[in-house]
MITOR-667596 format. One line per 2 residues: number of its first residue (from 1); their letters; for each residue x, y, z of N, C-alpha, C, O, CB. Coordinates in Angstrom, 2 decimals. Glycine has a CB too. Layout:
<sites>
NUM) a) X Y Z X Y Z X Y Z X Y Z X Y Z ~ ...
</sites>
This chain:
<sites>
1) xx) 0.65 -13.29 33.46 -0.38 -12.71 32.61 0.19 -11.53 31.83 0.05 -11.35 30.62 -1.60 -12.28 33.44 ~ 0.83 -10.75 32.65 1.27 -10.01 31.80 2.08 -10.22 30.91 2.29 -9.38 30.03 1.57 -9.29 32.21
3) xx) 2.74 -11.46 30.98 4.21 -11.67 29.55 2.96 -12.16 28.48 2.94 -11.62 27.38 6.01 -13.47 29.90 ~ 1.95 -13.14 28.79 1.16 -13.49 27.68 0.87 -12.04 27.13 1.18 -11.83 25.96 -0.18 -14.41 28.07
5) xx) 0.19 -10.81 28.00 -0.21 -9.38 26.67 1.02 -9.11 26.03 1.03 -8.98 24.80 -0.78 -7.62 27.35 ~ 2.31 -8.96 26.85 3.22 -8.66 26.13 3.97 -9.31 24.83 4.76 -8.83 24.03 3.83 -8.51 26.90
7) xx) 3.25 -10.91 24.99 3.91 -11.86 23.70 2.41 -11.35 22.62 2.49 -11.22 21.40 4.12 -14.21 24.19 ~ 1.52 -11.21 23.18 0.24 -10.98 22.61 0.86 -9.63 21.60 1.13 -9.86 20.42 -1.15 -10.62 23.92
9) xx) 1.02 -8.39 22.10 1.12 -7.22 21.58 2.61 -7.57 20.59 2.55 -6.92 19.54 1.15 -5.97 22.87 ~ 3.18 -7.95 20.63 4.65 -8.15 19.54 4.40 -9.31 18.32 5.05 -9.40 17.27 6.21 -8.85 20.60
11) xx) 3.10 -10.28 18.84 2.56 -10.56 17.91 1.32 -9.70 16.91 1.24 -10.15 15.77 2.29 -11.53 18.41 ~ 0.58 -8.79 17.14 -0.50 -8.69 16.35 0.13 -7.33 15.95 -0.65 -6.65 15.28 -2.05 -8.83 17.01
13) xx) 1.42 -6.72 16.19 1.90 -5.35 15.71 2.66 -5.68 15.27 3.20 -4.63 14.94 2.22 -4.30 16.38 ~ 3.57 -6.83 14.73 4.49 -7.16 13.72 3.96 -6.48 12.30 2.78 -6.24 12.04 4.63 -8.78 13.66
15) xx) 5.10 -6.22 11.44 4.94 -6.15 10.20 3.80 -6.98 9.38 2.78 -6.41 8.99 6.09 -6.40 9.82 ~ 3.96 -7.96 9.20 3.34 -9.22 8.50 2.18 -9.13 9.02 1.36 -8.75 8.19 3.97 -10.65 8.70
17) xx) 1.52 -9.42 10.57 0.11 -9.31 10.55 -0.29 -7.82 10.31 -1.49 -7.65 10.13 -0.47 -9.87 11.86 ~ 0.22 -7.10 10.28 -0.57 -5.78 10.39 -0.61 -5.86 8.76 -1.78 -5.68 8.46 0.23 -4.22 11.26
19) xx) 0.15 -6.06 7.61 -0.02 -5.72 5.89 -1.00 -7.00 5.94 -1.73 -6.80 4.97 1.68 -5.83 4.58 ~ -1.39 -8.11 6.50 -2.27 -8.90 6.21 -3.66 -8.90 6.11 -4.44 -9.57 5.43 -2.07 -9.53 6.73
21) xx) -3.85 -7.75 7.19 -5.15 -7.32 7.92 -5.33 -6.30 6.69 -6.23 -6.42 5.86 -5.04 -6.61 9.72 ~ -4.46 -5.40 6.69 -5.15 -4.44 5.63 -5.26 -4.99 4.30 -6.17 -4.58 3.58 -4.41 -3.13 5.47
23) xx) -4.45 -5.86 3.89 -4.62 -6.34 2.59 -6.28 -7.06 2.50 -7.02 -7.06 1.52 -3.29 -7.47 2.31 ~ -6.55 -7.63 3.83 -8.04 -8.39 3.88 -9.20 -7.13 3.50 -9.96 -6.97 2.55 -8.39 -9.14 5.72
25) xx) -8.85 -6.23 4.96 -9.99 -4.96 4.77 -10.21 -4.50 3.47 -11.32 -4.27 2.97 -9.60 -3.65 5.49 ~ -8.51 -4.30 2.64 -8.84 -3.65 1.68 -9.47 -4.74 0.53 -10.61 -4.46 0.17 -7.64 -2.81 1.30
27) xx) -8.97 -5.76 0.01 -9.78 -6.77 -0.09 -10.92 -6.54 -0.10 -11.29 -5.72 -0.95 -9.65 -7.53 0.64 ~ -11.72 -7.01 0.59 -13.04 -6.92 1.08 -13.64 -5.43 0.38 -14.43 -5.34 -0.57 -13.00 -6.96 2.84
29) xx) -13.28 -4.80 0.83 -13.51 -3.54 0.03 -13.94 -3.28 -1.62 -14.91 -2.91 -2.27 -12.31 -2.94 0.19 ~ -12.40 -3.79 -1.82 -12.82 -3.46 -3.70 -13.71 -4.99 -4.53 -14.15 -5.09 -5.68 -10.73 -3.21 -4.87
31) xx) -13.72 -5.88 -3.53 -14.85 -6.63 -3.75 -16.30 -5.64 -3.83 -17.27 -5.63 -4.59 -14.87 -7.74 -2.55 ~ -16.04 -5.13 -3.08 -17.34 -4.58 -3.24 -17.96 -3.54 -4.54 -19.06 -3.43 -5.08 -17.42 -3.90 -2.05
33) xx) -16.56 -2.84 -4.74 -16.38 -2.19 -5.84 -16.55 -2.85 -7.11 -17.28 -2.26 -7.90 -15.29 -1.70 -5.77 ~ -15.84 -4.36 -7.63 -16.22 -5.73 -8.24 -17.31 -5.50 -8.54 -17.77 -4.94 -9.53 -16.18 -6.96 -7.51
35) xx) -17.98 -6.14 -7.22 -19.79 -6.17 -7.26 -20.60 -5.37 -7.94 -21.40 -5.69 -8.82 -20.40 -5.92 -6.08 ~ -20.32 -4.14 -7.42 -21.04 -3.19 -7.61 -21.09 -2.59 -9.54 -21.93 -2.20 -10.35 -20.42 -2.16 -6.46
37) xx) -19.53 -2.88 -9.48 -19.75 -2.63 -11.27 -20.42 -3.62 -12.03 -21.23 -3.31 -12.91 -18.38 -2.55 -12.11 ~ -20.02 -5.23 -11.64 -20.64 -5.95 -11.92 -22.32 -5.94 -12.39 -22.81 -6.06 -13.52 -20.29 -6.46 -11.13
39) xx) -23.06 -5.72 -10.90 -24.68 -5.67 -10.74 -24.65 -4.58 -11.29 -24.43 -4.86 -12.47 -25.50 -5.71 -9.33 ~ -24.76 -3.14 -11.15 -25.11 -2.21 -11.54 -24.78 -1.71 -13.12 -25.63 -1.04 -13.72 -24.73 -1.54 -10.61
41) xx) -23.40 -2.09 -13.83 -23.39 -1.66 -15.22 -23.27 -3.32 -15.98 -24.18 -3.64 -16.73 -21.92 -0.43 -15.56 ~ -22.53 -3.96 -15.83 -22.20 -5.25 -16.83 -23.41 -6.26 -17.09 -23.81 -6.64 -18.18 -20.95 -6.20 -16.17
43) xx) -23.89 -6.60 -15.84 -25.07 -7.35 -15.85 -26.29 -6.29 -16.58 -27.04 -6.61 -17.51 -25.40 -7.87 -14.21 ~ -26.26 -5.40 -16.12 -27.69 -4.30 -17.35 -27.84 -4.62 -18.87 -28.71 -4.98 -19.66 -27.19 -2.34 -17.60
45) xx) -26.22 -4.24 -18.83 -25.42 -3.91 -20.25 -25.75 -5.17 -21.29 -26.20 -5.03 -22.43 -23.54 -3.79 -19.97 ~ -25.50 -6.14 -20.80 -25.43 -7.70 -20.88 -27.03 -8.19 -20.86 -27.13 -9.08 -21.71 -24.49 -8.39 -19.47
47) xx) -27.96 -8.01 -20.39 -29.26 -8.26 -20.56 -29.91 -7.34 -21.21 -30.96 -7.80 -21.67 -29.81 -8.46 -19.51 ~ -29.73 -6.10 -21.47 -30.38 -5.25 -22.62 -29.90 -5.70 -24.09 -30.70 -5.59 -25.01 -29.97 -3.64 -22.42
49) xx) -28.52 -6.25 -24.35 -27.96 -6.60 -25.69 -28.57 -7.95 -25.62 -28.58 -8.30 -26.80 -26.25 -6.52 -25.94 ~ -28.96 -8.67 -25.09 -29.63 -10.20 -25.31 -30.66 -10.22 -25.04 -30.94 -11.29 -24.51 -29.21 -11.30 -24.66
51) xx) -31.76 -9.32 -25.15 -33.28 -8.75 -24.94 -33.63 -8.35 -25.68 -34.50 -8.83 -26.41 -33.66 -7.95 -24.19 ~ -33.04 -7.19 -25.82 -33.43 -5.46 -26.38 -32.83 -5.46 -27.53 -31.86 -6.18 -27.77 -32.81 -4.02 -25.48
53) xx) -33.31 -4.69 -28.31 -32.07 -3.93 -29.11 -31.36 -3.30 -28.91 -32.01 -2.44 -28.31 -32.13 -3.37 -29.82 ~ -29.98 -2.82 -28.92 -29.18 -2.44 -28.18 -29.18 -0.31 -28.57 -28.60 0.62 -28.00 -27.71 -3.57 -28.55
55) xx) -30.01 -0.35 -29.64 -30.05 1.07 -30.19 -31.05 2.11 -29.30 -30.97 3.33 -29.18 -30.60 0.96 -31.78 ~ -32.32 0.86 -28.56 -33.25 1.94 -28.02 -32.91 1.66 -27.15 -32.46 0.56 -26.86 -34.60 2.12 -28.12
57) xx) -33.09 3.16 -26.06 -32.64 3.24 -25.01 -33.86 4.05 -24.19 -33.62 5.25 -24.08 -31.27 3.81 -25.11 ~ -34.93 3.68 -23.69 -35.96 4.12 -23.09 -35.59 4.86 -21.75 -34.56 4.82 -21.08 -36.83 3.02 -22.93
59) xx) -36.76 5.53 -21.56 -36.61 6.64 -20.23 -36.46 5.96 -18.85 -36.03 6.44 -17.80 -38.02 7.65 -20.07 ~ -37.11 4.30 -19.20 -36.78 3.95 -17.85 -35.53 3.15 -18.17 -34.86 3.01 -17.15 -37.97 3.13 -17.03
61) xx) -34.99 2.60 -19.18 -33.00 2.34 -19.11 -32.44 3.37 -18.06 -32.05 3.20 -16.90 -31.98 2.82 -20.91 ~ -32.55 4.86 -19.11 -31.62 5.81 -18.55 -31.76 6.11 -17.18 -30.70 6.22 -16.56 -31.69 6.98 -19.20
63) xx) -33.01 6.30 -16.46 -33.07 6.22 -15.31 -32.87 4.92 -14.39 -33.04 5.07 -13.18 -34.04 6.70 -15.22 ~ -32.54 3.75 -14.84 -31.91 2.91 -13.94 -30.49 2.85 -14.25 -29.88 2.06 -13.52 -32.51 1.62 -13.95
65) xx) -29.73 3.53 -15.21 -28.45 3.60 -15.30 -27.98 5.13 -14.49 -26.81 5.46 -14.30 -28.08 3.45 -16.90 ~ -29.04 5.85 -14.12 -28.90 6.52 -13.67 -28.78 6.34 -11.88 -28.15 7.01 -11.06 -29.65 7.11 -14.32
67) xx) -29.42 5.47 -11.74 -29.38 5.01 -10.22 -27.78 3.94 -10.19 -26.87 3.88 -9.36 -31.16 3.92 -9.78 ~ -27.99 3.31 -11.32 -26.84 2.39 -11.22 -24.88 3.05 -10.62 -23.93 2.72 -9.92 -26.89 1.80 -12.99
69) xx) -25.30 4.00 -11.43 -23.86 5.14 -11.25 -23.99 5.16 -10.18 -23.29 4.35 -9.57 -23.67 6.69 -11.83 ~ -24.90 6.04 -9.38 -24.76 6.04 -8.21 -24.48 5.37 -7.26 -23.83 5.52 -6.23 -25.29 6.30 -8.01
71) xx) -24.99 4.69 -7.66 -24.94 2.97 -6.40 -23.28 2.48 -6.69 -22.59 1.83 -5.91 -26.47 1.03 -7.16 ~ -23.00 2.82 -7.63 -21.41 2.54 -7.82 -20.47 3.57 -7.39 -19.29 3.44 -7.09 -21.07 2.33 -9.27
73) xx) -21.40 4.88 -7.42 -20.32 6.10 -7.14 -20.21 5.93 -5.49 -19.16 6.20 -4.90 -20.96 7.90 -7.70 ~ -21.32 5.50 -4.86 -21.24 4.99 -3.27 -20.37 4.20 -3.17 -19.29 4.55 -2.69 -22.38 4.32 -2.64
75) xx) -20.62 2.74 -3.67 -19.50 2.10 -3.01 -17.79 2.41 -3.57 -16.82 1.91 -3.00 -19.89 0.56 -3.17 ~ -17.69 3.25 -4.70 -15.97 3.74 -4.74 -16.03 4.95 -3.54 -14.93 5.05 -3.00 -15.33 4.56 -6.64
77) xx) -16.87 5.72 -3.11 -16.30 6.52 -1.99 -15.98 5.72 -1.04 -14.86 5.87 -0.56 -17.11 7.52 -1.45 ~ -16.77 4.73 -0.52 -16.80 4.06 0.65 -15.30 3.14 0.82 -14.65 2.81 1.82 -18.18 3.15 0.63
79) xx) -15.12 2.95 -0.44 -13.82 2.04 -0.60 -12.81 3.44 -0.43 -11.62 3.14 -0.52 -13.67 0.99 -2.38 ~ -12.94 4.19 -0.31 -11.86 5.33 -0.92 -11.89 6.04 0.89 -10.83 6.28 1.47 -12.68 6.73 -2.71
81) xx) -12.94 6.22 1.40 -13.27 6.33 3.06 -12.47 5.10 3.76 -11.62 5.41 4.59 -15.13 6.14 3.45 ~ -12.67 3.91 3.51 -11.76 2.78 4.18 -10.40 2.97 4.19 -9.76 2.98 5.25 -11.90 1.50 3.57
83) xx) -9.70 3.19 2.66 -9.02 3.28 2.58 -7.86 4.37 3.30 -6.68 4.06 3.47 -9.35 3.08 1.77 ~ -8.42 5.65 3.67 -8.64 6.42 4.55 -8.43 6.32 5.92 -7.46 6.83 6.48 -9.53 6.64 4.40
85) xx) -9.13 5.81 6.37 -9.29 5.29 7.47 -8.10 4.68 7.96 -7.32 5.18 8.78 -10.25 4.51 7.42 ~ -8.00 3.33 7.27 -7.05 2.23 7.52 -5.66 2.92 7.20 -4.75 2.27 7.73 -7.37 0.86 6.56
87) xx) -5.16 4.13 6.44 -4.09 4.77 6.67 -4.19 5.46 7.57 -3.43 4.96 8.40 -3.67 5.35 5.84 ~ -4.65 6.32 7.99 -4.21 7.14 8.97 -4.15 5.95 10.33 -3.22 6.11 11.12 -5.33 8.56 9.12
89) xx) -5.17 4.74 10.59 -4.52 3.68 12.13 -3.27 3.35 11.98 -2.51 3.30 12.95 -5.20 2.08 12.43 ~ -2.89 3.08 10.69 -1.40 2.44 10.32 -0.25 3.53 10.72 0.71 3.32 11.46 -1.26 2.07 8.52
91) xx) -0.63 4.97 9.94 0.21 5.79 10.37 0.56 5.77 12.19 1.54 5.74 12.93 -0.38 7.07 9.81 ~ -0.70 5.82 12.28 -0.70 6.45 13.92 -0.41 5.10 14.82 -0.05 5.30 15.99 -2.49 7.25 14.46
93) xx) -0.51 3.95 14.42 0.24 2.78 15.10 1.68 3.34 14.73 2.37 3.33 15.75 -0.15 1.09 14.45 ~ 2.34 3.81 13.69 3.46 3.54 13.64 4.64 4.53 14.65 5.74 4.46 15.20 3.59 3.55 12.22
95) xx) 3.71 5.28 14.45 4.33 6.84 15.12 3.77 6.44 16.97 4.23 7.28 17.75 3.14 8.82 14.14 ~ 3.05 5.54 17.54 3.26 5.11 18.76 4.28 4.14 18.82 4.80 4.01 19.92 2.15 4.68 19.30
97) xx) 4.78 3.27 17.73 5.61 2.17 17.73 7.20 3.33 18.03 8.25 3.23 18.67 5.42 1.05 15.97 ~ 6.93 3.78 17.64 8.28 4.39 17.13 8.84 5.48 18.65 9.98 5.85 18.94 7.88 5.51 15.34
99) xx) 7.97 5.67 19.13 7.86 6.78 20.76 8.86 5.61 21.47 8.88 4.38 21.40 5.70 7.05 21.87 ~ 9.62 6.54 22.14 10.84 5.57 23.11 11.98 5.12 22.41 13.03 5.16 23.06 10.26 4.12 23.71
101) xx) 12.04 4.56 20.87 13.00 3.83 20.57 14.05 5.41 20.05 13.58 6.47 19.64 12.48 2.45 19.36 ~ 15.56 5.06 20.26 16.27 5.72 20.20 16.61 5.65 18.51 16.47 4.64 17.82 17.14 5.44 21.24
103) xx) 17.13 7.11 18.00 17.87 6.31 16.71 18.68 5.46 16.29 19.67 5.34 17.00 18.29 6.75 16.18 ~ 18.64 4.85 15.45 19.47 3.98 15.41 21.53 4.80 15.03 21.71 5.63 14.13 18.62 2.91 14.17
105) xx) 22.23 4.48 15.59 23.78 5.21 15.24 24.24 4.91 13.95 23.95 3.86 13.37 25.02 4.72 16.21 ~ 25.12 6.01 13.38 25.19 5.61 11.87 26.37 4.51 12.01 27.11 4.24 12.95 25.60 7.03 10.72
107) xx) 26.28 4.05 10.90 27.33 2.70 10.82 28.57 3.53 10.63 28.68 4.72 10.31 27.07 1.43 9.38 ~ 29.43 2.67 10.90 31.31 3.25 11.04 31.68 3.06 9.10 31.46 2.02 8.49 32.81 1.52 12.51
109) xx) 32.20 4.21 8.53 32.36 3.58 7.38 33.25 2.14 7.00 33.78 1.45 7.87 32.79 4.55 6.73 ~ 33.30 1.96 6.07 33.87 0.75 5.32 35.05 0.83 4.24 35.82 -0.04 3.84 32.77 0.17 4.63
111) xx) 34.90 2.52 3.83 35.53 3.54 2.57 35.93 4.57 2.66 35.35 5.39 3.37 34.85 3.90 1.66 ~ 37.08 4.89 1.99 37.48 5.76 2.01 37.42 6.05 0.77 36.99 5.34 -0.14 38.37 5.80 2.59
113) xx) 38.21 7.95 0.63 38.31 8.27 -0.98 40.08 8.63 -1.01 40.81 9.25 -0.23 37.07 9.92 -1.58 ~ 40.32 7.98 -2.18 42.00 8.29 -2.85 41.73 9.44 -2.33 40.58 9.80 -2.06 42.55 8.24 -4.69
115) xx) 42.96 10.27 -2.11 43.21 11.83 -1.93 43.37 11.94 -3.67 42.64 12.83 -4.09 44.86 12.38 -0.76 ~ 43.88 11.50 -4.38 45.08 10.93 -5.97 43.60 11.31 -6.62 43.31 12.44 -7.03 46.00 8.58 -6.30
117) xx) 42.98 10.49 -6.62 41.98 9.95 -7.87 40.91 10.08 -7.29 40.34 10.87 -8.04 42.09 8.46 -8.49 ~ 40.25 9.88 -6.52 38.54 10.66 -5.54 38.12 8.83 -5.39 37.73 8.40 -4.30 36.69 12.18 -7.07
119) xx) 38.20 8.29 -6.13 38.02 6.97 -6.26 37.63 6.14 -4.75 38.37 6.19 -3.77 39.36 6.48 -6.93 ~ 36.61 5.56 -4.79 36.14 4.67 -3.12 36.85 3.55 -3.11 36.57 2.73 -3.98 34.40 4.08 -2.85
121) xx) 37.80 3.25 -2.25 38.56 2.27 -1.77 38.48 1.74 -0.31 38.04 2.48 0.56 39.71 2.65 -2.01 ~ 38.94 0.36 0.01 38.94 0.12 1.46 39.41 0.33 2.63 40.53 -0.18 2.71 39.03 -0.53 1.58
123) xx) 39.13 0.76 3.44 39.86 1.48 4.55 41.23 1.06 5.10 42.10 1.85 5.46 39.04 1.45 5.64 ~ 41.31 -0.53 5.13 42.47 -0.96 5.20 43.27 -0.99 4.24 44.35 -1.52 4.51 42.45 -1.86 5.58
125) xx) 43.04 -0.37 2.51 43.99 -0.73 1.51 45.62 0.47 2.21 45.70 1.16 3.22 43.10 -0.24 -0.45 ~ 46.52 0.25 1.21 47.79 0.83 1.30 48.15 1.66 0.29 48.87 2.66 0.32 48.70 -0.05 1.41
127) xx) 47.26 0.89 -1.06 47.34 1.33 -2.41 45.63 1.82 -2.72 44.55 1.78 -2.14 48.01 -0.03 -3.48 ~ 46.00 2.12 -3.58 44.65 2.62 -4.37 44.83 1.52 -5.51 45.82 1.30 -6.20 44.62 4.48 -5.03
129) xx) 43.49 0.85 -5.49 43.30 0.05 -7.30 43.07 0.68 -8.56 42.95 0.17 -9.67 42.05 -0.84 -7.48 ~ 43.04 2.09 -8.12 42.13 2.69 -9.54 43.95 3.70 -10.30 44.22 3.86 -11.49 40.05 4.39 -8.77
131) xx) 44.75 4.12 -9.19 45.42 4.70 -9.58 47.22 4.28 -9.32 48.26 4.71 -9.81 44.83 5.77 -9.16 ~ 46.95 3.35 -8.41 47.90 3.15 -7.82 49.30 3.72 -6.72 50.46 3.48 -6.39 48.02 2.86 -8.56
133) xx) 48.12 4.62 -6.51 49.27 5.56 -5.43 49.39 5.08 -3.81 48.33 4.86 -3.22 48.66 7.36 -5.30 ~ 50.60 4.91 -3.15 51.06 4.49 -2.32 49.92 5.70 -1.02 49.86 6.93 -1.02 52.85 4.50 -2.61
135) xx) 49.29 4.83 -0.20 48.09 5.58 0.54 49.19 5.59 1.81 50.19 4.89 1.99 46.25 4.65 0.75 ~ 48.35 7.06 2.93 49.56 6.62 4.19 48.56 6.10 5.45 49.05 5.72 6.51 50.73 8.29 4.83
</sites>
């Protein structure tokens, strides 16, 4: 039982499912944001010009464009709160992922520099390509 949590946990904290999940949440999210501009300004906008005349603008327009903002200014906080949210779990998964593992050691170089010419060459050369000086 316990190797199944342990195959369990290396699956759902991989890279790939974890950007999948947030890509959904966030998803889901600016759908809502979509929506919301949608119902609240385009669809108004769009039935007052194929109704109305588009010049008068009565006290009760402005006051339902006045609610409309709002109802839109809600759901961009709420998307902007998720968004929020879902960074700081990511952060704070990462910074528990990361507790225990050692650094990684720097790699052994591959290069050297001419003393001659400053030039990056291979550690095993004899010569330099750039200048041609006999290396020791």
């Amino acid at each position: 039982m316990k190797k199944f949590f342990e195959d369990f946990k290396k699956f759902a904290l991989r890279g790939n499912v974890l950007d999948m999940a947030v890509g959904v949440i966030i998803g889901g999210a600016f759908t809502g944001i979509v929506t919301a501009l949608t119902a609240n300004f385009i669809n108004p906008l769009l039935n007052l010009i194929m109704t109305g005349t588009p010049g008068e603008i009565s006290e009760g327009v402005a006051w339902s464009w006045g609610l409309a903002a709002s109802a839109f200014l809600t759901t961009v906080i709420n998307f902007i709160i998720t968004a929020f949210v879902l960074f700081c779990l990511i952060r704070g998964m990462n910074k528990l992922m990361s507790i225990g593992k050692k650094p990684a050691a720097p790699a052994a170089p591959t290069t050297k520099k001419c003393p001659y010419c400053l030039s990056e060459i291979p550690l095993e050369a004899t010569r330099c390509a750039h200048c041609t000086s006999e290396l020791k």
